[in-house]
N, C-alpha and C positions, 0 to 999 in steps of 0.2 A: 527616494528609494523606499520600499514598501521593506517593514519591520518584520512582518511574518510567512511564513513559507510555508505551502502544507504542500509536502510531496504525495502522491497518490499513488498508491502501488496497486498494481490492476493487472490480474494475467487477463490474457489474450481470445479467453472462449466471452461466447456471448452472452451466458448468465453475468457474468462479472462485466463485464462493458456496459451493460443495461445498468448494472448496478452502481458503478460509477457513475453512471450520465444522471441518477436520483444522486448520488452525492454529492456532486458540485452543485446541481438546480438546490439543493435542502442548505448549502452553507450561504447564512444569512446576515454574513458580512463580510465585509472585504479583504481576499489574501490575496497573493499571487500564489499562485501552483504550477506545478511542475508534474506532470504523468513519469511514471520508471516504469514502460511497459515489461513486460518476461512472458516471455517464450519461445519454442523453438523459431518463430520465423523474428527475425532481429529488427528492429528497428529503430532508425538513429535516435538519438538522446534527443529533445527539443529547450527551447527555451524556457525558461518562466515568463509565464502570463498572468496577469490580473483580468483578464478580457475571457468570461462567462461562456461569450459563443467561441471563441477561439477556443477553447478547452474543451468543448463539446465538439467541433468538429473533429479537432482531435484524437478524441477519444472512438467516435465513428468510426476514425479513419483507419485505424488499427486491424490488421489481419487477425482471423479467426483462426483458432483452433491447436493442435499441438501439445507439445508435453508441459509439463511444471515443474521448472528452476528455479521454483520459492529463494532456495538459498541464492542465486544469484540475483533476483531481483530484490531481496533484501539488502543482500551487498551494494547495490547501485545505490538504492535509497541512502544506507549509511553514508556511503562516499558524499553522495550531494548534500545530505544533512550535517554532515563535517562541514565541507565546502562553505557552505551556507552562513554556519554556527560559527567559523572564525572568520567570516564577511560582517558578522556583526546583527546577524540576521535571527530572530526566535525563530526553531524551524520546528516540524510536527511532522511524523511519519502516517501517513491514513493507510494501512492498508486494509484490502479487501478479497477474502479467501475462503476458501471452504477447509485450508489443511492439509488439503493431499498433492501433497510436494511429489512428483517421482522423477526429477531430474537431477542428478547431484553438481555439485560447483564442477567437477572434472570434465562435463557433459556427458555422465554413461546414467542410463537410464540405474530403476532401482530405486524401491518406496524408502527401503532401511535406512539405505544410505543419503539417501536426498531430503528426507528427515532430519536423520543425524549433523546434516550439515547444516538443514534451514537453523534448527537449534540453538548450533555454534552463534549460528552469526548473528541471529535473536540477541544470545545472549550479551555477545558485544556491543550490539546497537544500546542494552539495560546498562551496560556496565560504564559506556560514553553518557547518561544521563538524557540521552535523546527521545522526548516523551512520543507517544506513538498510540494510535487508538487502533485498533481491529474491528473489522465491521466481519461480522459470520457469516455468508451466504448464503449455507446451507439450508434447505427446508427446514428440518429440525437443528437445535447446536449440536458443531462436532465436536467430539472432545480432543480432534486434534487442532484444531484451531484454537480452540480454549487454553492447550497447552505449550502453541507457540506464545499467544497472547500473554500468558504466565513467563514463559521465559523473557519476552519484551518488555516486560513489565509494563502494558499497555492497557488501555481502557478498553474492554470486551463489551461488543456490540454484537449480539445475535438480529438476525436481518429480520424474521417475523416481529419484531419489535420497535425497528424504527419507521419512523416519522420524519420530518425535513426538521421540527424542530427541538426532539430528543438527537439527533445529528450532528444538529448546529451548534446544542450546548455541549454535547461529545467532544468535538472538535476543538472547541473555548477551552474543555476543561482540560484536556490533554496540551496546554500548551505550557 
């Protein structure tokens, strides 16, 4: 049974999919992973893999485009990183975002409020002690991802920055 879990939160446009598919090729040793896709078009939950290309096709496979339920796909991650953490499992939240959430947990569109709620449930994920890194997307950092990051209490990784192997000690260190 493999000890560490890095769950990979990844919405569904094709900046961020590119950008996953560099962060699993950049982690330069062995976990199993789990994708927690979010977005409007659903997609079932999968397995945990340790298998590089299976995770890659996965990630591929993923439909494009649609709104941002930050807050619900954070929620997913928590659940599985619960899940995970009384299996006996170290687990690690990776996500990867730009910040602009505009889907709220209820499904009604709305920046304010899909904010407000990514926030909430940030916060809970900091207050369970479940470590979690942030990768920035953005061209330049946003300061609202810097501010979910802050409520995660997570390791802020702006994307003009990384490398496979500033990443891969990211990933170590957030564990």
């Amino acid at each position: 049974m493999t000890k560490f879990l890095v769950a990979i939160l990844v919405g569904t446009s094709s900046c961020l999919k590119c950008s996953a598919l560099a962060l699993i090729t950049g982690l330069a040793f062995s976990v199993a992973m789990r994708r927690v896709p979010f977005g409007d078009k659903l997609v079932p939950q999968e397995t945990t893999t340790r298998s590089l290309v299976r995770a890659k096709k996965s990630l591929s496979a993923l439909p494009g485009g649609g709104g941002t339920p930050l807050a619900s796909g954070l929620q997913s991650a928590f659940l599985i990183a619960s899940e995970e953490m009384r299996n006996g499992r170290m687990t690690s939240i990776v996500l990867l975002t730009d910040g602009s959430a505009n889907v709220a947990l209820d499904g009604t569109g709305g920046r304010a409020q899909a904010m407000s709620d990514a926030m909430k449930v940030s916060e809970m994920i900091a207050a369970n002690d479940i470590p979690c890194l942030l990768v920035d997307v953005s061209k330049l950092a946003s300061p609202k991802a810097r501010e979910i990051s802050q409520a995660l209490g997570a390791n802020y990784l702006p994307m003009p920055f990384v490398s496979s192997k500033n990443l891969s000690d990211a990933v170590r260190a957030s564990r």
